[in-house]
N, C-alpha and C positions, 0 to 999 in steps of 0.2 A: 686218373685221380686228379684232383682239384687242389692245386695248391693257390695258397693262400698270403695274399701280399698288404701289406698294411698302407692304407693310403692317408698322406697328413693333406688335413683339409684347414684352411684360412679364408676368413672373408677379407676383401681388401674393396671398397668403396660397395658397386652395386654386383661386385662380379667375385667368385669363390677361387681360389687359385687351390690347384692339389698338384701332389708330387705323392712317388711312388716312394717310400724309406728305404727301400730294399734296392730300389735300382732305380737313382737320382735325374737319371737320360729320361724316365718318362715324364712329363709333365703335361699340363692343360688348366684350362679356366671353362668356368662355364656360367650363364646367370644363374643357375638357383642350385641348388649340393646335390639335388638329383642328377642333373643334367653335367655337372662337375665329374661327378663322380662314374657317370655311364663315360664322359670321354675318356676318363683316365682307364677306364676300364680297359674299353680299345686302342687307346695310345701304348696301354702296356701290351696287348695283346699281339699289338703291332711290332711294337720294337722287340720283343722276345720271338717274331716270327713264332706263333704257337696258336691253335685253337682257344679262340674267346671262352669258350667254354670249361676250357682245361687249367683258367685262373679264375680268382674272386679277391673281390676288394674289400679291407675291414678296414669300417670309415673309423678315423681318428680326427677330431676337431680338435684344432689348434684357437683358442680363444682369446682375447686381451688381459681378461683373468685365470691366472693357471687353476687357481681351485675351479670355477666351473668349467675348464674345461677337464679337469679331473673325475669329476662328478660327473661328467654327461659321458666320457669312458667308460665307469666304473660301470654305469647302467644299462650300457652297453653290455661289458661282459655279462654282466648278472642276467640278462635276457639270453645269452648265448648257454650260460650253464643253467638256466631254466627252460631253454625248448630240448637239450642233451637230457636232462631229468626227464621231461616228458615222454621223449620219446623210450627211453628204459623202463617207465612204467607201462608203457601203450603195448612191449612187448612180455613186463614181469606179470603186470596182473592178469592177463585172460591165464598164460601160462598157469600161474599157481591159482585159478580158479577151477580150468579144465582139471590137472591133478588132483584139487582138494574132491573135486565131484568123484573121481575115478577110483577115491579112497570110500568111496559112502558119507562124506562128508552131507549132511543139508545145506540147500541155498541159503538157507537165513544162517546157519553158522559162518556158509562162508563169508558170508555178506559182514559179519562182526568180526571174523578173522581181517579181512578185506576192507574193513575200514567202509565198505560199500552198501546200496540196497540189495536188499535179494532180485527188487528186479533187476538190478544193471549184471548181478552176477550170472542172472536168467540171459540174458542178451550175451553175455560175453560166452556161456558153453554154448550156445544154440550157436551163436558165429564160429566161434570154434569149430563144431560138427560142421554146421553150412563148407566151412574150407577144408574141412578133412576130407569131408564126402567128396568135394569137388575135386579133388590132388589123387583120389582114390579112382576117380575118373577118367580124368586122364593118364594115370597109368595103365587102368586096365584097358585103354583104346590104343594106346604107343606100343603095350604088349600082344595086340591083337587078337584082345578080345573082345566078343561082338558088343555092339552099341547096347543091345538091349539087356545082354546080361549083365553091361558094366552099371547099365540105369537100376538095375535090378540090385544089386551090389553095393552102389550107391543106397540107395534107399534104404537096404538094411542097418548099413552103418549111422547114418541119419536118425533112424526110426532108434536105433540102440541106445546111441548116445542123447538122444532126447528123455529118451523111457530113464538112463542113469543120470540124468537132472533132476528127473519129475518124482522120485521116489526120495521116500523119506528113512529116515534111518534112525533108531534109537541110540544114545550113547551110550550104552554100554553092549560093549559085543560086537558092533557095528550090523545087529542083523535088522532085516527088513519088519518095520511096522504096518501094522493095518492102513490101506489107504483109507482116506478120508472120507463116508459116507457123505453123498448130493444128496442137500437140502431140497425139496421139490417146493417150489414157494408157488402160494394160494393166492387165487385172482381175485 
């Protein structure tokens, strides 16, 4: 697990001076906040005798004006709980796409439910399948079943959940509509 130490960073003439807040013993300079900030990295890494990798440094600039250095914090965090947003939507929406389909929902409802195109809703079941099918593979090869009935196995589930994208559904009832009669277009 990655714990997480907050490093105050100051420029003083051409060179950045940082210190660790949490544990005052690490310190370093560097020319530019990059290279500051990578020492302090390892200075702390060092002094805590711990894997580089098992800390992380949350830059805090210290500036001659407390408002912008307030201001260039705050945008900070707001970048931290907007990639945390992101990633809970990267795992909400295929989720409640995959379901809304598995209920007879259509792509284009889900796509208005979703806030989304019907294509991107189209992309999110199909990856959806694509990794079920996959997970379904390699269980049935870890269970020791033969390659080709798991490819075979795979392929249904694929084929299934494709076929329950591609169909359309009435609202009322949830039962299956006519599919769409092919245009044959004239040369």
């Amino acid at each position: 697990m990655t714990k997480i130490y907050t490093g105050n960073f100051r420029q003083e003439g051409d060179v950045w001076i940082a210190e660790v807040a949490e544990v005052p013993q690490a310190h370093t300079f560097g020319k530019t906040l990059s290279r500051a900030r990578d020492y302090l990295h390892d200075a702390l890494a060092l002094y805590l005798d711990v894997p580089s990798d098992s800390i992380e440094i949350d830059v805090n600039v210290v500036t001659s004006d407390a408002a912008v250095s307030k201001a260039v914090n705050q945008a900070r965090q707001a970048r931290r709980v907007e990639e945390e947003a992101r990633k809970n939507v990267q795992v909400a929406v295929p989720t409640a796409a995959k379901r809304l389909v598995g209920l007879g929902y259509s792509l284009r409802d889900i796509a208005v439910m979703l806030d989304l195109s019907h294509q991107r809703v189209q992309q999110l079941v199909s990856e959806a399948s694509q990794t079920g099918a996959a997970a379904a593979l390699k269980a049935a090869r870890s269970s020791g079943v033969s390659t080709q009935a798991a490819k075979t196995a795979r392929g249904k589930a694929t084929e299934a959940l494709r076929d329950a994208g591609s169909e359309r559904t009435t609202r009322k009832g949830g039962k299956k509509a006519a599919p769409r009669k092919k245009v044959k277009e004239s040369a």
